[in-house]
mmCIF file as gemmi writes it, N, C-alpha and C atoms, coordinates in Angstrom:
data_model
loop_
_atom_site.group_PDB
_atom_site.id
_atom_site.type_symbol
_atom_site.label_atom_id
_atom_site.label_alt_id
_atom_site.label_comp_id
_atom_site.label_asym_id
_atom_site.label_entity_id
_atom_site.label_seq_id
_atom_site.pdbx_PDB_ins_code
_atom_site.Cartn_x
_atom_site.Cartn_y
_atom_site.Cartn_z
_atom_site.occupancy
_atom_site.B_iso_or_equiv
_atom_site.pdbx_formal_charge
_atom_site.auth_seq_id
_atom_site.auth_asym_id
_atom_site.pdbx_PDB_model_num
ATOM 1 N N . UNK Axp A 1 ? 67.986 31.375 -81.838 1 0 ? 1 A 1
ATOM 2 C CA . UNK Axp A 1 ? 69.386 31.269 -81.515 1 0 ? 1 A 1
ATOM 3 C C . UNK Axp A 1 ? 69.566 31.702 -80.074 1 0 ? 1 A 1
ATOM 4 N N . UNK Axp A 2 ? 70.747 30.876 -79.326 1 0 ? 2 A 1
ATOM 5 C CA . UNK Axp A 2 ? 71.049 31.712 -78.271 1 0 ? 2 A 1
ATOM 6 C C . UNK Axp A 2 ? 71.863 30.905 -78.02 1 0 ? 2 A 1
ATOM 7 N N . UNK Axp A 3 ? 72.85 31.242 -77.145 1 0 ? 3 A 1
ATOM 8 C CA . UNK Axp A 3 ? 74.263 31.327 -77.476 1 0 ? 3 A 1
ATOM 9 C C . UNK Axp A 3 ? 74.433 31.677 -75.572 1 0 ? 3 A 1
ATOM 10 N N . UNK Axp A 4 ? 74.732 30.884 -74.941 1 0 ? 4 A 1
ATOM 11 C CA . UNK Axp A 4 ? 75.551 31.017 -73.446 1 0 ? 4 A 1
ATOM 12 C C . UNK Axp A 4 ? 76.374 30.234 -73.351 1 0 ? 4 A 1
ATOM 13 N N . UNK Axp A 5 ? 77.015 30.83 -71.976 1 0 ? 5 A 1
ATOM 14 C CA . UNK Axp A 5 ? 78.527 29.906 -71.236 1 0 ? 5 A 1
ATOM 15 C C . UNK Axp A 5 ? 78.104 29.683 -70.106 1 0 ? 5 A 1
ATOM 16 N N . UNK Axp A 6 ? 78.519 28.06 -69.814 1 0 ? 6 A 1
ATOM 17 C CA . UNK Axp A 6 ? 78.177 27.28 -68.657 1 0 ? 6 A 1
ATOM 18 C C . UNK Axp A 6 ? 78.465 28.086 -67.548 1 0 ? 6 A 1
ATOM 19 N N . UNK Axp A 7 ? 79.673 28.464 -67.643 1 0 ? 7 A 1
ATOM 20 C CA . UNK Axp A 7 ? 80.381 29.402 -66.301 1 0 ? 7 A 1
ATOM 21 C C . UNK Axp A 7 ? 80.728 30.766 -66.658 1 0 ? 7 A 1
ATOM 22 N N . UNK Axp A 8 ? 79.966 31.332 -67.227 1 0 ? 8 A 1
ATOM 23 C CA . UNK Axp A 8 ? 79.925 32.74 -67.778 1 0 ? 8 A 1
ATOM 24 C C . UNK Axp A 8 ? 79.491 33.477 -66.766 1 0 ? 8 A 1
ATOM 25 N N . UNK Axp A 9 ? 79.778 34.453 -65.466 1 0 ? 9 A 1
ATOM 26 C CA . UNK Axp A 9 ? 79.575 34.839 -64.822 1 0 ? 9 A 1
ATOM 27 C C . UNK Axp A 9 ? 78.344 36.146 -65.52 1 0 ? 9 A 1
ATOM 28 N N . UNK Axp A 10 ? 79.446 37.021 -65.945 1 0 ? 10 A 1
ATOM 29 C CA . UNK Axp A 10 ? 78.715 37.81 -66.822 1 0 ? 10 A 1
ATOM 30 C C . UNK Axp A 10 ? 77.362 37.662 -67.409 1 0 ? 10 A 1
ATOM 31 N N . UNK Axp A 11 ? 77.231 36.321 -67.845 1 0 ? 11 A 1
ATOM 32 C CA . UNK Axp A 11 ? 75.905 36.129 -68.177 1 0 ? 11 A 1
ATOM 33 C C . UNK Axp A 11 ? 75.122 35.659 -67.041 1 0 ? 11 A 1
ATOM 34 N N . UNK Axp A 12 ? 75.274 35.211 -66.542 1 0 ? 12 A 1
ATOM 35 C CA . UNK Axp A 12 ? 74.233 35.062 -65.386 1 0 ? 12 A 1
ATOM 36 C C . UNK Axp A 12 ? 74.338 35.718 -64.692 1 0 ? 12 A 1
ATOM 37 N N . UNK Axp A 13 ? 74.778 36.844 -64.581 1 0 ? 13 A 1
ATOM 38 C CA . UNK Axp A 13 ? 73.977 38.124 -63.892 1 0 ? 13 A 1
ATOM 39 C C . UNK Axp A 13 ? 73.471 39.422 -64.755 1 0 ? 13 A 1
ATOM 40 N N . UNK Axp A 14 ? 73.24 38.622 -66.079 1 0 ? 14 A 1
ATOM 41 C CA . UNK Axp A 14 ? 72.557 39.604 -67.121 1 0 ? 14 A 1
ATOM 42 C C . UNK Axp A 14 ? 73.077 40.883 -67.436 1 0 ? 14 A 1
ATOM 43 N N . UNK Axp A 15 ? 74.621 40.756 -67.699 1 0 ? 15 A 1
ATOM 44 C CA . UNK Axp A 15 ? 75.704 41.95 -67.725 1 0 ? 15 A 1
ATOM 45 C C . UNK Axp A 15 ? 75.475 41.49 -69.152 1 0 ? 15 A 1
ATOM 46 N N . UNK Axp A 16 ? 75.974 42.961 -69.639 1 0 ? 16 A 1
ATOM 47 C CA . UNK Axp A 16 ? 76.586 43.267 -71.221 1 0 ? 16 A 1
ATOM 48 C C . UNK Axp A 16 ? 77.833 43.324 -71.455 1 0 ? 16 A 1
ATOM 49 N N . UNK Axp A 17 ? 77.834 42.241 -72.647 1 0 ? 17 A 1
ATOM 50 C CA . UNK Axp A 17 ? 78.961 42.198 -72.833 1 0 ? 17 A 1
ATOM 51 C C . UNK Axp A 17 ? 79.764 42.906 -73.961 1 0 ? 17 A 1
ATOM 52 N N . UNK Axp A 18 ? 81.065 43.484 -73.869 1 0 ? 18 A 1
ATOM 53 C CA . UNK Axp A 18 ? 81.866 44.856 -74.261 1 0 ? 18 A 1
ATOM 54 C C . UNK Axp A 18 ? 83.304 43.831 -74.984 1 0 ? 18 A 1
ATOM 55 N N . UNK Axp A 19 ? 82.96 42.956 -74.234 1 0 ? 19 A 1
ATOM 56 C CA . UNK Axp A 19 ? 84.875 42.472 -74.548 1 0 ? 19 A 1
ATOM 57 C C . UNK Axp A 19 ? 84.705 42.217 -76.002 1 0 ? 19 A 1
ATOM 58 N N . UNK Axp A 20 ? 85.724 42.914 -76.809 1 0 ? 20 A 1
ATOM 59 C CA . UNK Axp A 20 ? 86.123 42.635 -78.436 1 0 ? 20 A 1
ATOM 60 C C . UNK Axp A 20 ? 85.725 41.741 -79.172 1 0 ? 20 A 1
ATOM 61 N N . UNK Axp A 21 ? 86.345 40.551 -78.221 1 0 ? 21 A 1
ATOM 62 C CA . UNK Axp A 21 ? 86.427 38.753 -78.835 1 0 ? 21 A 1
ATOM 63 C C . UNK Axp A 21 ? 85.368 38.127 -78.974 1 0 ? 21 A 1
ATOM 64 N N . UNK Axp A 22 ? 84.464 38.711 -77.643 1 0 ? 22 A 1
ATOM 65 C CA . UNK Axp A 22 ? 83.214 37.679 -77.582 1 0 ? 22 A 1
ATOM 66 C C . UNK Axp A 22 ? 82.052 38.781 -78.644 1 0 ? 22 A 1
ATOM 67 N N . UNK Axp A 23 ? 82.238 39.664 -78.556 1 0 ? 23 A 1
ATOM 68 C CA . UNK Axp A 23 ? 81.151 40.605 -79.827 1 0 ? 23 A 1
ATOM 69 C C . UNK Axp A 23 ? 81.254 39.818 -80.95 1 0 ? 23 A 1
ATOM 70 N N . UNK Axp A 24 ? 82.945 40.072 -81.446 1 0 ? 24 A 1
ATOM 71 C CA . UNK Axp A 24 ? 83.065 39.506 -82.847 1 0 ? 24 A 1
ATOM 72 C C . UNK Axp A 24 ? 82.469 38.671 -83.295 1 0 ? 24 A 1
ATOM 73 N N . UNK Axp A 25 ? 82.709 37.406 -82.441 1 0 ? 25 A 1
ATOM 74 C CA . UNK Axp A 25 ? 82.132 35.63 -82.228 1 0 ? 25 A 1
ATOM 75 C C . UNK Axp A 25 ? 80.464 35.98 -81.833 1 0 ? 25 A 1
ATOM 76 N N . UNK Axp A 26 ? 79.914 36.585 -81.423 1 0 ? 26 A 1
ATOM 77 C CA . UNK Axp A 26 ? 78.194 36.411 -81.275 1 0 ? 26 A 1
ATOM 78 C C . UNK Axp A 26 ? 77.84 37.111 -82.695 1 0 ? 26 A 1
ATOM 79 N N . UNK Axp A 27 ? 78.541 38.05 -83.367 1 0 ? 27 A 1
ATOM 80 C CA . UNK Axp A 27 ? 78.496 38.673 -84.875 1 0 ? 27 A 1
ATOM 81 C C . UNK Axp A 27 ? 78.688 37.577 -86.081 1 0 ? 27 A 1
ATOM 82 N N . UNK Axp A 28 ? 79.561 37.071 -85.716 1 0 ? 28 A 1
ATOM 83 C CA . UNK Axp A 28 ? 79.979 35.447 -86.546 1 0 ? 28 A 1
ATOM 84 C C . UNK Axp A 28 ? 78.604 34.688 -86.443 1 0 ? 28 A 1
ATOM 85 N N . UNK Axp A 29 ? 78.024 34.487 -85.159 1 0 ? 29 A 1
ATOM 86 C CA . UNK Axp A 29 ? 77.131 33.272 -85.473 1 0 ? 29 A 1
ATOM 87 C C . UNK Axp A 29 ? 76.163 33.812 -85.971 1 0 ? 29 A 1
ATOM 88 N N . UNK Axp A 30 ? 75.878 35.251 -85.216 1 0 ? 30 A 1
ATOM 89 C CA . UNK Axp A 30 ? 74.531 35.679 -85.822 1 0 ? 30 A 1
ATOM 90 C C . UNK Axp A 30 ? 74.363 36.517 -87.275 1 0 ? 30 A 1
ATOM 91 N N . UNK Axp A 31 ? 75.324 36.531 -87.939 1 0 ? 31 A 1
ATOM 92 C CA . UNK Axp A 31 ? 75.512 36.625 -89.48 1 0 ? 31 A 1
ATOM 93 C C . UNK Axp A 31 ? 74.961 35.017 -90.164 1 0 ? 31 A 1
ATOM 94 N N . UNK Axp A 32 ? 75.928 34.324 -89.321 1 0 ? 32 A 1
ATOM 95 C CA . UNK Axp A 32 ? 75.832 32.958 -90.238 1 0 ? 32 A 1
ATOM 96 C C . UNK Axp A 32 ? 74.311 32.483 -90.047 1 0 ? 32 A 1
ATOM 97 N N . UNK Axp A 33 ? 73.658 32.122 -88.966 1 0 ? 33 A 1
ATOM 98 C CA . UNK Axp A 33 ? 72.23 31.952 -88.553 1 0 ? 33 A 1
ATOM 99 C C . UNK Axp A 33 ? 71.338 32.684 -89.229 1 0 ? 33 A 1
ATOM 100 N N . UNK Axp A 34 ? 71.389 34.004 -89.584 1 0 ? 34 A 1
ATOM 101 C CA . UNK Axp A 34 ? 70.012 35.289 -89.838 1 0 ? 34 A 1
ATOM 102 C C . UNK Axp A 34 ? 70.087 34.727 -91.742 1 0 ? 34 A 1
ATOM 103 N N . UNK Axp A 35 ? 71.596 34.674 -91.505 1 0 ? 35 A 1
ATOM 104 C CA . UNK Axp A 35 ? 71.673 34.42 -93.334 1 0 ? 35 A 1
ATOM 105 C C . UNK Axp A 35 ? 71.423 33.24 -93.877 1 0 ? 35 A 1
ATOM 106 N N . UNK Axp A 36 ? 71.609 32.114 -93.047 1 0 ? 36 A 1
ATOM 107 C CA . UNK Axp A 36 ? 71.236 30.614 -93.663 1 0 ? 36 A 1
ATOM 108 C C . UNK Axp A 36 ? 69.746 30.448 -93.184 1 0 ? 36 A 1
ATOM 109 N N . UNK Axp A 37 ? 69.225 30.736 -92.125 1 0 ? 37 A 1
ATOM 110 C CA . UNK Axp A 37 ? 67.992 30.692 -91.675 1 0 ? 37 A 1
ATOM 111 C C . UNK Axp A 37 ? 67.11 31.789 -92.718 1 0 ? 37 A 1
ATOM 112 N N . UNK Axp A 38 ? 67.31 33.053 -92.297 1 0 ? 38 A 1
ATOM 113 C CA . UNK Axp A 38 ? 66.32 33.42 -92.598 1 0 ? 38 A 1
ATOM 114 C C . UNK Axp A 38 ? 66.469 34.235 -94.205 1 0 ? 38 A 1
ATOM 115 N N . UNK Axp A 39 ? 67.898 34.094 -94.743 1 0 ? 39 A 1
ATOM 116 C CA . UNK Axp A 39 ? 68.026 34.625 -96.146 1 0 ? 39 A 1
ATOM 117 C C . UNK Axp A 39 ? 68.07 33.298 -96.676 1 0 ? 39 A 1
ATOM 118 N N . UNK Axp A 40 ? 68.307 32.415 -96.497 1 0 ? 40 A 1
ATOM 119 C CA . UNK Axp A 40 ? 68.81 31.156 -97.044 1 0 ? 40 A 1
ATOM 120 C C . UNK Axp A 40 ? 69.764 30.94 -98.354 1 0 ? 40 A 1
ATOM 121 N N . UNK Axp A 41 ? 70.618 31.797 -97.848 1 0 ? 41 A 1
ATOM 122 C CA . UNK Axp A 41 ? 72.248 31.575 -97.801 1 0 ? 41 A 1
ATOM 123 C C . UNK Axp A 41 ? 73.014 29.852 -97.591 1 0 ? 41 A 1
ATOM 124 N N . UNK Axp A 42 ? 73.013 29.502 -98.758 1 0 ? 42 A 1
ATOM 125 C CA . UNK Axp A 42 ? 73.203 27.787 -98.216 1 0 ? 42 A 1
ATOM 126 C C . UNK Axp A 42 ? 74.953 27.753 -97.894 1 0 ? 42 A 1
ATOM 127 N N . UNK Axp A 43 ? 75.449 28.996 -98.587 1 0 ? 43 A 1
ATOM 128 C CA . UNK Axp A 43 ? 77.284 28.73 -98.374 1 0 ? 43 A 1
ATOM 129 C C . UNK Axp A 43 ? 77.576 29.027 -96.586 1 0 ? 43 A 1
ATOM 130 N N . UNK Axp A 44 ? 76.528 29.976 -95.833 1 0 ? 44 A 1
ATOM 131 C CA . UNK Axp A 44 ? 76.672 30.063 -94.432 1 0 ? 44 A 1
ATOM 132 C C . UNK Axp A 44 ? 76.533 28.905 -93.471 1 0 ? 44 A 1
ATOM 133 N N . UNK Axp A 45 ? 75.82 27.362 -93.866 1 0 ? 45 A 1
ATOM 134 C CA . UNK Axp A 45 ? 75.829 26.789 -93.124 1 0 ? 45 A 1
ATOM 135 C C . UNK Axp A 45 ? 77.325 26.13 -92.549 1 0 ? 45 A 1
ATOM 136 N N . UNK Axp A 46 ? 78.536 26.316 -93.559 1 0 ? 46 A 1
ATOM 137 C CA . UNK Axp A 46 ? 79.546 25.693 -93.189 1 0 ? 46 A 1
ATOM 138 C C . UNK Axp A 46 ? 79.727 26.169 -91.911 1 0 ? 46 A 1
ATOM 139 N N . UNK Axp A 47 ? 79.51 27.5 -91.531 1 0 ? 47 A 1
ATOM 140 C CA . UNK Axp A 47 ? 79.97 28.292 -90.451 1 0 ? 47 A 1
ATOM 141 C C . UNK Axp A 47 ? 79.364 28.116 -88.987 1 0 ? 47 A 1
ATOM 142 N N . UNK Axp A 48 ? 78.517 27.622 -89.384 1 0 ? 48 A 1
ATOM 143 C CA . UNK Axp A 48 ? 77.269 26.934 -87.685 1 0 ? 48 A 1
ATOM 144 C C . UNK Axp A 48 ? 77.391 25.368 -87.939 1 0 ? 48 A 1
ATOM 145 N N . UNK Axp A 49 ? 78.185 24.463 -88.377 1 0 ? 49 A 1
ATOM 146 C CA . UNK Axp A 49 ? 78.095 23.263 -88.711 1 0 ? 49 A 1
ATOM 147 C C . UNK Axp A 49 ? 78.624 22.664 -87.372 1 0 ? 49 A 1
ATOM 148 N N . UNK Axp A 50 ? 78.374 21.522 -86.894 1 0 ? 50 A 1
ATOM 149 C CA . UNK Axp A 50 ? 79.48 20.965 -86.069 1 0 ? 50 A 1
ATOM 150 C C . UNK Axp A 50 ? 80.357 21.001 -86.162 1 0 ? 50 A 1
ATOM 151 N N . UNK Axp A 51 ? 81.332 20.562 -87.553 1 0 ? 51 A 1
ATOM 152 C CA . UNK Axp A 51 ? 82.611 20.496 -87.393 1 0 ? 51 A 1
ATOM 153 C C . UNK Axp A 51 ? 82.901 21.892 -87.31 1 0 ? 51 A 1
ATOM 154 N N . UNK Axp A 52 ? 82.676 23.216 -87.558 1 0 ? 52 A 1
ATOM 155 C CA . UNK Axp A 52 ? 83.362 23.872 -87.579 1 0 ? 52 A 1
ATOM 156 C C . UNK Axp A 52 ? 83.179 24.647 -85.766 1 0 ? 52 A 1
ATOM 157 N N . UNK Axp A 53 ? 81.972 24.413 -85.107 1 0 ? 53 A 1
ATOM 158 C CA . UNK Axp A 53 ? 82.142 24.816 -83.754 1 0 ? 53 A 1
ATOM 159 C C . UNK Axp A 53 ? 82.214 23.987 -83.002 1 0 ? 53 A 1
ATOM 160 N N . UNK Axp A 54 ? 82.934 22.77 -83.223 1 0 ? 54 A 1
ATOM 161 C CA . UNK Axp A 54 ? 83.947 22.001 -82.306 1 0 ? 54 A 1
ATOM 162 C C . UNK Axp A 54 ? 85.454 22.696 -82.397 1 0 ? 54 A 1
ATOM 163 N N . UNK Axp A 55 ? 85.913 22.813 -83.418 1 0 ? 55 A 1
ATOM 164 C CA . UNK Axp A 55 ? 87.25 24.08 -83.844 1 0 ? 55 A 1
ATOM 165 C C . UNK Axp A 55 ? 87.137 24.863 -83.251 1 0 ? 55 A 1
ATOM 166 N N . UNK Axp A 56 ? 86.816 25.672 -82.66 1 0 ? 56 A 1
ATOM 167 C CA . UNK Axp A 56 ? 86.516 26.748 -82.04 1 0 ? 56 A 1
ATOM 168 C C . UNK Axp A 56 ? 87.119 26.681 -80.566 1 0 ? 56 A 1
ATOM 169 N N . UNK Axp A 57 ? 87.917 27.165 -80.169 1 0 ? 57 A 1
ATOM 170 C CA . UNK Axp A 57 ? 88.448 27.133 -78.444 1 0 ? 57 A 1
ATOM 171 C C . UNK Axp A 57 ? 87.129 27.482 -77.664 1 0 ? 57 A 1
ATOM 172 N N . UNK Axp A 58 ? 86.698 26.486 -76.737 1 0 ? 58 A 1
ATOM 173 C CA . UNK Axp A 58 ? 86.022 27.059 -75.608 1 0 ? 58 A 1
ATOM 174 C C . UNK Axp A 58 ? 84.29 26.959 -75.963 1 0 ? 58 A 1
ATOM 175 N N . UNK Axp A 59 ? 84.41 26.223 -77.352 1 0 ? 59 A 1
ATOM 176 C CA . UNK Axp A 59 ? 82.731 26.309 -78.163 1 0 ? 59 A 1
ATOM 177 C C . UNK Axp A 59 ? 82.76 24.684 -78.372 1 0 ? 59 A 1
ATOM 178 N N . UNK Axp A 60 ? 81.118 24.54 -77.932 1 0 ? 60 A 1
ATOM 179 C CA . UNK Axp A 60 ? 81.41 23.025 -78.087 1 0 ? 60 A 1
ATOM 180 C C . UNK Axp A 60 ? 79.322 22.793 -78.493 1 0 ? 60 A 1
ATOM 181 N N . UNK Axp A 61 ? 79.413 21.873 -79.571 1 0 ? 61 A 1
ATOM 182 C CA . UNK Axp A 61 ? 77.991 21.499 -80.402 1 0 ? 61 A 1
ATOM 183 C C . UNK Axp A 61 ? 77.338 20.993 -79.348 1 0 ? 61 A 1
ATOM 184 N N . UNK Axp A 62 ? 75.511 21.21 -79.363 1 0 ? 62 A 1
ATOM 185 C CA . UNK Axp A 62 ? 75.523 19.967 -78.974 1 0 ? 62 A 1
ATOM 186 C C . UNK Axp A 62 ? 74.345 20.84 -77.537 1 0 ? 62 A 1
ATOM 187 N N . UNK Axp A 63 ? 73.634 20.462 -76.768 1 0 ? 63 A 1
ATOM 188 C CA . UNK Axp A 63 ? 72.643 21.091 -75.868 1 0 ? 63 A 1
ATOM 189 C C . UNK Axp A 63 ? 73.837 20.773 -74.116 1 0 ? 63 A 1
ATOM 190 N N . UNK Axp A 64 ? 73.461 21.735 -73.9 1 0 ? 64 A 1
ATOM 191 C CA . UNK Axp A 64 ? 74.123 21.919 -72.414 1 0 ? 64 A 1
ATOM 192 C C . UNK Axp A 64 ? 73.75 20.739 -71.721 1 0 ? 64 A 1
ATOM 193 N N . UNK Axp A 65 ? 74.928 20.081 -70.693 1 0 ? 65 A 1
ATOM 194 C CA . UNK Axp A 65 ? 74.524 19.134 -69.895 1 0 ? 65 A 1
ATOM 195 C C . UNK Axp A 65 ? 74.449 17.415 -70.885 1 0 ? 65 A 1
ATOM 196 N N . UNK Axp A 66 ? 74.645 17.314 -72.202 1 0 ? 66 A 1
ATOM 197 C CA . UNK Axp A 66 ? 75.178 16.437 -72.807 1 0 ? 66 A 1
ATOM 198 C C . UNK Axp A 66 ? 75.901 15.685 -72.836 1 0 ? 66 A 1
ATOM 199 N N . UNK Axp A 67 ? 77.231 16.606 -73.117 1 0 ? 67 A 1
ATOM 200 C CA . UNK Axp A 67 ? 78.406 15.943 -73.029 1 0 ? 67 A 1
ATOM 201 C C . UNK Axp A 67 ? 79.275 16.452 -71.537 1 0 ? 67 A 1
């Protein structure tokens, strides 16, 4: 798994990130991922599916430089 922003400053200068919103949301995926991957949890895939991280403000499926 891994999980960046095109224009994430923060991340490309290898800062930690503190802000509330974005913890919660890297806790979200990496619950849903550890548990469908590696517990195999089949009700977690709804949660990493396309349709549901196209819904998502600001989250978009799919390999960088794609779309």
């Amino acid at each position: 798994m891994f999980i960046a922003g095109s224009n994430d400053d923060l991340y490309t200068e290898n800062a930690l990130i503190f802000e509330p919103a974005t913890v919660q949301r890297l806790r979200h995926f990496a619950t849903a991922i550890f548990g469908y991957y590696l517990q195999g949890k089949q009700e977690y895939a709804e949660y990493i599916s396309e349709e549901a991280i196209n819904q998502l403000e600001g989250m978009l499926w799919g390999m960088y430089g794609e779309n």
